[in-house]
C-alpha positions as CSV (number, residue, x, y, z in Angstrom):
1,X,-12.9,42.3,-5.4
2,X,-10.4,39.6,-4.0
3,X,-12.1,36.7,-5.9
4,X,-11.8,39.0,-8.8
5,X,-7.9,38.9,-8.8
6,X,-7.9,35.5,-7.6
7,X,-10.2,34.9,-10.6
8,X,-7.4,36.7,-13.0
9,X,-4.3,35.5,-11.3
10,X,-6.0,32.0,-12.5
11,X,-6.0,32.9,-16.2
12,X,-2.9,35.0,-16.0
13,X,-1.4,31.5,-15.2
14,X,-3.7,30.1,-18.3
15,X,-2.6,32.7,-20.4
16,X,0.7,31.9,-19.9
17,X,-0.1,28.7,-20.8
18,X,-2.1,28.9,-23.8
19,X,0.7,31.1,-24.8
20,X,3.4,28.7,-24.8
21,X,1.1,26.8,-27.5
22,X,0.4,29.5,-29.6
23,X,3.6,30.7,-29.9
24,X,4.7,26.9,-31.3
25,X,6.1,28.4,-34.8
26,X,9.1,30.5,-32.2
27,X,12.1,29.5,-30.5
28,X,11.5,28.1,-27.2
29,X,12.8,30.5,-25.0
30,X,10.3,33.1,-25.9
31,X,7.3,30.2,-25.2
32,X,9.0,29.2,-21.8
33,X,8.8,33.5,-21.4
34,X,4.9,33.6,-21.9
35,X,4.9,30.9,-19.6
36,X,6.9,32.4,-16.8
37,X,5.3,36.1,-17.5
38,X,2.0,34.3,-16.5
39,X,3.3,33.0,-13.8
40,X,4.8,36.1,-12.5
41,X,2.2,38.3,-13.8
42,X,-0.7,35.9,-11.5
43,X,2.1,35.9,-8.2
44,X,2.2,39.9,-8.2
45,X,-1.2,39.8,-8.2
46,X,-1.9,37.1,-6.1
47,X,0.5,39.0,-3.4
48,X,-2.3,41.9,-3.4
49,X,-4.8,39.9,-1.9
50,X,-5.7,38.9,1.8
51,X,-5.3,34.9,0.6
52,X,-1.7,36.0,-0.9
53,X,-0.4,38.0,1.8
54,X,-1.4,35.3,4.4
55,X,0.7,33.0,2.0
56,X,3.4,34.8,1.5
57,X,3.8,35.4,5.4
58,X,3.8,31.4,5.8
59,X,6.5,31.1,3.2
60,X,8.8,33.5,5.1
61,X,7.6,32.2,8.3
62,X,8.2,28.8,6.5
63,X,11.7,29.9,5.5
64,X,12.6,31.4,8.6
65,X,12.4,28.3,10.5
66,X,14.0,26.0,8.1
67,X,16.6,28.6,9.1
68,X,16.9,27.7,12.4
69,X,17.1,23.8,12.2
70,X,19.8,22.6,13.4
71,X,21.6,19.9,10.8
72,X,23.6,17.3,11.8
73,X,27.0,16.5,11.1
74,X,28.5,14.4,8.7
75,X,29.8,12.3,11.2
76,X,26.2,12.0,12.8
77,X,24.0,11.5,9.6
78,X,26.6,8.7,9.0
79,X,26.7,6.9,12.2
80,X,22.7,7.4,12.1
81,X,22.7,5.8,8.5
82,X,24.9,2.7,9.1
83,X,22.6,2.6,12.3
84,X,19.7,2.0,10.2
85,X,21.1,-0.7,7.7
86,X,22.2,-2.9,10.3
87,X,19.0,-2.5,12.3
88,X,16.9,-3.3,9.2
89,X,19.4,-6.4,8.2
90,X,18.8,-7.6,11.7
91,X,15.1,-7.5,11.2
92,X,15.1,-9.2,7.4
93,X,17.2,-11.5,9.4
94,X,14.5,-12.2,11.7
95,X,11.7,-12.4,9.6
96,X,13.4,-14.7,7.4
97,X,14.0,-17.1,10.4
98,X,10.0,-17.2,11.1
99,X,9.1,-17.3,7.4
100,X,11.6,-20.2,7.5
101,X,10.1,-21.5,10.7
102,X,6.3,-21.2,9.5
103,X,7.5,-22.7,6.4
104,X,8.8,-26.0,8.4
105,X,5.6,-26.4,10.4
106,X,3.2,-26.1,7.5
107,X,5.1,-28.6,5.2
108,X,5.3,-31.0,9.0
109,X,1.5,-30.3,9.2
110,X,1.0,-31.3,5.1
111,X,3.0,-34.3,5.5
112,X,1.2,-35.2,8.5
113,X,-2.1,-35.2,6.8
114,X,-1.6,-36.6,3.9
């Protein structure tokens, strides 16, 4: 029975869908309504089986933690940012001094041989 609504949430969601297309010759607020109807129509459903109710539970579990984060400050997620720049202008930095330093040995090595 549950892959039977799981089977019909699917082409609620379709429905919604083909909907959307068929309805072409109306304004487009009643095509984007099909649309979410299916949508809706295939969530309520969905909600009714084991699969749903195990998801919804995550996405309030989900939600419920991203609750409890703790965010930082403006003043941190600044200092944290300018942080980063200069840390990743110290290491172009770097990496263009041994690009620059490879560079020298090969064209020593070239002349070298030739």
């Amino acid at each position: 029975m549950d892959k039977i609504k799981l089977i019909i949430s699917v082409l609620l969601v379709i429905a919604g869908i083909v909907g959307f297309y068929f309805l072409e010759s109306h304004a487009l607020i009643f095509r984007v309504l099909a649309v979410l109807a299916g949508i809706v129509l295939a969530a309520l459903l969905f909600r009714t089986t084991p699969s749903g109710q195990m998801f919804y539970a995550f996405v309030g579990e989900s939600v419920a933690e991203a609750k409890r984060v703790v965010w930082p400050s403006r003043k941190e997620t600044i200092q944290t940012t300018v942080a980063v720049f200069v840390l990743v202008l110290l290491v172009a930095i770097f990496l263009w001094v041994i690009d620059t330093g490879f560079m020298w040995l090969v064209k020593a090595l070239m002349e070298r041989s030739a």
